[in-house]
N, C-alpha and C positions, 0 to 999 in steps of 0.2 A: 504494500500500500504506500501511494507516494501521498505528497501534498502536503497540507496543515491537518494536525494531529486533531483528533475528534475529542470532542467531551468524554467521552470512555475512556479515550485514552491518556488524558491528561488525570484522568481520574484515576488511574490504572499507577501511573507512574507518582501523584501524592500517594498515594496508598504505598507501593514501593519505598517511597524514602520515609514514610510513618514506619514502616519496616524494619527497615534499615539499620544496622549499628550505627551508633554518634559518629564513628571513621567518615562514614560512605555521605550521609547526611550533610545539606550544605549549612554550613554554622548558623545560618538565620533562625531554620527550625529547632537548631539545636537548644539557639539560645530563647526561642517562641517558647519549648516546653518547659525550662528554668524559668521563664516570668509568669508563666500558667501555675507553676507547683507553689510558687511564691506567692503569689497572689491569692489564692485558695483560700492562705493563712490569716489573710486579711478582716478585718470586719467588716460588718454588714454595711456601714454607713461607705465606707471607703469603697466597696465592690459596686453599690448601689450610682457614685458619684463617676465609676470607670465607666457605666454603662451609659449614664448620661452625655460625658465628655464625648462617650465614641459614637453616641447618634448624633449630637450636634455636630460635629468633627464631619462626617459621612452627611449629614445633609448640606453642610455647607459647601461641604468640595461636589456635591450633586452642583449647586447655586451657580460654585464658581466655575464647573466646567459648561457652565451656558453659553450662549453666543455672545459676543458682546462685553462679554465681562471678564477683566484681566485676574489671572492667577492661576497658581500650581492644584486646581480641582483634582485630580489624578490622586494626586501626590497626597493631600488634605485628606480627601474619600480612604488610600489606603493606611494610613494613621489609624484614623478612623476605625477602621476593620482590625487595626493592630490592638484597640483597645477591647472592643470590641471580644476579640478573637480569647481574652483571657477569661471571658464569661460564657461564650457560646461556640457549641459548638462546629455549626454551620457555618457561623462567619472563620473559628481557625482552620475549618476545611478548605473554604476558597482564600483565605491567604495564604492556607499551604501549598496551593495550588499556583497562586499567584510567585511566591517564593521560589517553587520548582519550575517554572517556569522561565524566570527571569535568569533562576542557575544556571538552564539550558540554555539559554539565550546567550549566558555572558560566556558560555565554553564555546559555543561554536563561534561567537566573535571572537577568542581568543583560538582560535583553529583555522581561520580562515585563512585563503592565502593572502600572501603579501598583495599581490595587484588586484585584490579584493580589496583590502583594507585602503589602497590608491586611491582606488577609481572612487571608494565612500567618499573620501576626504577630499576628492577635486570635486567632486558633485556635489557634496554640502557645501565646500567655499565658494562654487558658483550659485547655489542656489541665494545662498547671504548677499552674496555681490550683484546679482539680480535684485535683489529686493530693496538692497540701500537703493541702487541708479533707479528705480523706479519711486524709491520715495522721497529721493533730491527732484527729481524730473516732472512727479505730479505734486509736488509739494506737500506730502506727505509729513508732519511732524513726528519725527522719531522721540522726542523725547517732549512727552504732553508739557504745553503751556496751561501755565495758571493766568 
């Protein structure tokens, strides 16, 4: 099977690294499972205020990945889930999912050939350099006036 890996499969492979010895396991989840035992420990009031932090958290980076509106929403949203992720456990499913994911991701960028990793880095600094000459040329303010 070629292509992008199916939801089974991504599921297939969280499940794999839930598996896993701490060795094989990318340090994120390792250290996910140390703040999950930790936290457990906690009081009612304190576990009660992680849950709230990590809905606000998750709805704001829902907010900020709208149109229009500047910020790391992505980035916020998985926080979010990170808090999240110490009380339920749906949500540390898909961050571990998320987690394994991103490990896959950052090995095969670290495996890739050299005139792979080239051709990224001339077509990202062309794409920058497109977009400054088009926002000197329609007058574009790069950096918002008050």
């Amino acid at each position: 099977m070629t292509g992008r890996p199916t939801d089974t499969q991504d599921t297939t492979r969280a499940d794999q690294a839930e598996s896993q010895p701490d060795d094989d396991k990318p340090e994120m989840l390792v250290k996910l499972q140390e703040r999950k035992e930790r936290h457990a420990e906690r009081g009612l009031p304190a576990r009660i205020a992680v849950v709230v932090i990590g809905v606000l958290l998750v709805i704001l980076g829902i907010f900020m990945s709208g149109p229009g509106i500047p910020g790391p929403g992505i980035v916020v949203i998985l926080v979010g889930l990170s808090f999240l992720a110490l009380e339920f456990d749906r949500a540390e499913r898909l961050l571990e999912r998320v987690i394994v994911w991103a490990d896959n991701a950052k090995d095969r960028a670290e495996n890739a050939p050299r005139s792979q990793k080239i051709a990224t880095a001339v077509i990202g600094t062309l794409l920058l350099a497109g977009f400054v000459v088009w926002a000197i040329l329609d007058d574009i303010p790069l950096v918002p006036v008050l």
